[in-house]
C-alpha positions in Angstrom: 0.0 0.0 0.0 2.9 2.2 0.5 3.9 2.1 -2.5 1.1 2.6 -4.5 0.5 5.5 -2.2 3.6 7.3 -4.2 2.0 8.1 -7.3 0.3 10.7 -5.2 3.0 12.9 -3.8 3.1 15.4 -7.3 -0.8 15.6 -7.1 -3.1 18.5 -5.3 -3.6 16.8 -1.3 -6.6 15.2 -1.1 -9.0 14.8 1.7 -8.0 12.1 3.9 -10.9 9.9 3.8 -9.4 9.0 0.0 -7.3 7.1 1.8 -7.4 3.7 4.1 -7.0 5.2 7.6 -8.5 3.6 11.0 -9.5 6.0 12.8 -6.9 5.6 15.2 -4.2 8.1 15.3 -0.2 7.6 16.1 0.6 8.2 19.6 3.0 11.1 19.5 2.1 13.0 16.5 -1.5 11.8 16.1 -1.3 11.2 12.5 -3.5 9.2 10.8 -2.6 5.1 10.6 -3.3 2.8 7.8 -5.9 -0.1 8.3 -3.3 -2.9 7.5 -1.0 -1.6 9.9 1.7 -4.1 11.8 3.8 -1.5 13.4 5.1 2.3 12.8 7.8 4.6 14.0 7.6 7.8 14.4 10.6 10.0 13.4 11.9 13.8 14.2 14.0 15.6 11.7 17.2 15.4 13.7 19.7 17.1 10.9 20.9 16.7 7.5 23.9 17.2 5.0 24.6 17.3 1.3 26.6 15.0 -0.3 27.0 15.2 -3.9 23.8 15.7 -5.0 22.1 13.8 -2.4 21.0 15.4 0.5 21.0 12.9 3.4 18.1 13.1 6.2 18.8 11.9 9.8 16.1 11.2 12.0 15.6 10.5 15.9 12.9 7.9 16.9 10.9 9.6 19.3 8.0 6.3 19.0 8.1 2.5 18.2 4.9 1.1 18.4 4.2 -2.4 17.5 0.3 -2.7 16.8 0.3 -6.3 15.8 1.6 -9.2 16.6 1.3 -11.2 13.1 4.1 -12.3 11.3 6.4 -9.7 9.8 5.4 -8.8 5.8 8.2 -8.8 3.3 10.1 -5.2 2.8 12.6 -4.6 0.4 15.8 -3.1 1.3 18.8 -2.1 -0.5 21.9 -4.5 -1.1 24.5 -2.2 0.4 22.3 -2.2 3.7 21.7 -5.8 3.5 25.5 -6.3 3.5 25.9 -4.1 6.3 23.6 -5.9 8.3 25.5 -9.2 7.6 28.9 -7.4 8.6 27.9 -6.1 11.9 26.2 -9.9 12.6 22.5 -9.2 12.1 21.2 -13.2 10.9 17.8 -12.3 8.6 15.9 -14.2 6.5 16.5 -12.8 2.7 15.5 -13.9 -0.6 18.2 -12.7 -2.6 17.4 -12.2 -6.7 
């Protein structure tokens, strides 16, 4: 659902019931949560810095909630994180393709 949630972010907002909220809200910042939800953070702009062209965004966890207790959904992360998770001895379950 995330995902498909991008195509909107160069589009006019639109009112949130276009969307699949509950109508709970997240604890600290009481932002709306989706229905599907297993677990959020909620993150404060701490600082950032340019590098190259990229601008890099570091944030401070200021809530972990965990809403469910299902088992975990697949997410896609990038290789070079992967292999840092490997190196400082993180074990996870990856499909690799």
């Amino acid at each position: 659902m995330a995902y498909a949630l991008g195509k909107n972010h160069m589009q006019e907002l639109k009112p949130k019931e276009d969307f699949f909220f509950n109508k709970s809200q997240s604890s600290v910042f009481k932002l709306p949560l989706p229905k599907s939800l297993l677990s959020y953070r909620e993150l404060e702009l701490a600082g950032s810095f340019e590098h190259g062209i990229h601008k890099l965004l570091l944030y401070k966890i200021v809530s972990s909630q965990v809403v469910s207790k299902d088992p975990s959904t697949l997410a896609h992360i990038h290789n070079c994180y992967a292999t840092w998770r490997f190196r400082e001895g993180f074990r996870d379950n990856y499909l690799l393709r």
